[in-house]
N, C-alpha and C positions, 0 to 999 in steps of 0.2 A: 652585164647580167644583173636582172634586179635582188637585189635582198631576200632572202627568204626566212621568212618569221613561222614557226609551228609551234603549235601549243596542243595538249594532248590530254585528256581526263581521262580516268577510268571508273568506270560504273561501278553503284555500291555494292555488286556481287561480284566482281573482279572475274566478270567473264569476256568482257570486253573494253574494248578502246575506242575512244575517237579523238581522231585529229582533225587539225584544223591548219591547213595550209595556207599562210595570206602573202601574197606577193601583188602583182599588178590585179589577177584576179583570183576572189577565196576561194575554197572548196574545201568543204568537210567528209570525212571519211569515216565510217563506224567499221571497227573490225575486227570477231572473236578470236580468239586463242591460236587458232589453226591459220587464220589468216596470218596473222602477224608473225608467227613462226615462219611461214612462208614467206613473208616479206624478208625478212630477218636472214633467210637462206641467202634469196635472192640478192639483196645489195651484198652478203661477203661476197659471193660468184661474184658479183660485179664489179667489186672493190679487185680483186682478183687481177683483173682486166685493164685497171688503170692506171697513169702515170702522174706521178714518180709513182715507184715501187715503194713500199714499207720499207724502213732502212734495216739491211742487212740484221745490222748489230744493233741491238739497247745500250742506252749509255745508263750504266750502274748509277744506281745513286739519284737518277731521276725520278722527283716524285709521278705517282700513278695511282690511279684507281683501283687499289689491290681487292679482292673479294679476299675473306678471311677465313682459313679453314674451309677450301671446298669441298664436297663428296670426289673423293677420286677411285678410280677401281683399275688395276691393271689386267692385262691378261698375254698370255704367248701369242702371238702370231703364227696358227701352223703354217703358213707358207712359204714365209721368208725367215720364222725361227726369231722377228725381233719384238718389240714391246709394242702391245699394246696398249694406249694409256686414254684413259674416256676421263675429263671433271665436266663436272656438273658446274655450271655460271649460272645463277640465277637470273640474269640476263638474258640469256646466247639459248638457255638450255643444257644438252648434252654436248661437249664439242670431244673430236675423238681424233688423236697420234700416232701414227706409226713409227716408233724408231728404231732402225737398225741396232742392231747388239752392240755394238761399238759406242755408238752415240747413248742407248740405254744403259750402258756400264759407266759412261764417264755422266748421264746425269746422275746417278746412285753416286758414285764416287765424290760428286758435288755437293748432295746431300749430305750424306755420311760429313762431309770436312764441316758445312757449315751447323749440323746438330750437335759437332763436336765441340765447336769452336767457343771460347771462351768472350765473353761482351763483356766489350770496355766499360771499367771502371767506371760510374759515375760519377759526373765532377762536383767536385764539396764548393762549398764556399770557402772549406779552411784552409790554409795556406799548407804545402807540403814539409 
């Protein structure tokens, strides 16, 4: 499969994008706000669909691309009674959770331990 090179500007009113796809042959793509949300839907569904799977589990401690401090909003699920949890990715957009009461009491519970949690000591230069 050949290499695939993309390169992507956005316009000085930041209402759109173009890309530039260059492999065996280029082609460029200009596409507003709603486009590329759509696109953006589109490959997770797709990603969705493919193999390997996303691994199960995170390995802790693994650097990432964190966003810092996202809008997050929760809300009850009338129907199944568990959480509902929407953050906002400046990325992605809106992306939105449903978790069982179980799974939403032990992430709170995970919360809570780590806002409790006491950070290691800073190491000095001076000897102990």
């Amino acid at each position: 499969m050949p290499e695939l090179n993309v390169q992507w500007s956005v316009d000085a009113q930041r209402r759109s994008a173009t890309i530039t796809f260059k492999s065996d042959q280029a082609f460029t793509v200009t596409l507003e706000v709603a486009a590329v949300e759509g696109l953006l839907q589109a490959f997770g569904l797709m990603r969705g669909h493919l193999l390997p799977e996303p691994p199960r589990e995170f390995a802790l401690g693994t650097l990432s691309e964190a966003l810092r401090d996202p809008i997050i909003n929760t809300e009850l699920d009338l129907k199944e009674g568990g959480s509902l949890i929407h953050l906002r990715d400046e990325r992605y957009g809106w992306l939105h959770y449903l978790l069982p009461r179980d799974s939403a009491r032990e992430l709170g519970r995970l919360l809570q331990a780590q806002a409790a949690a006491q950070l290691p000591e800073q190491q000095s230069d001076k000897p102990n």
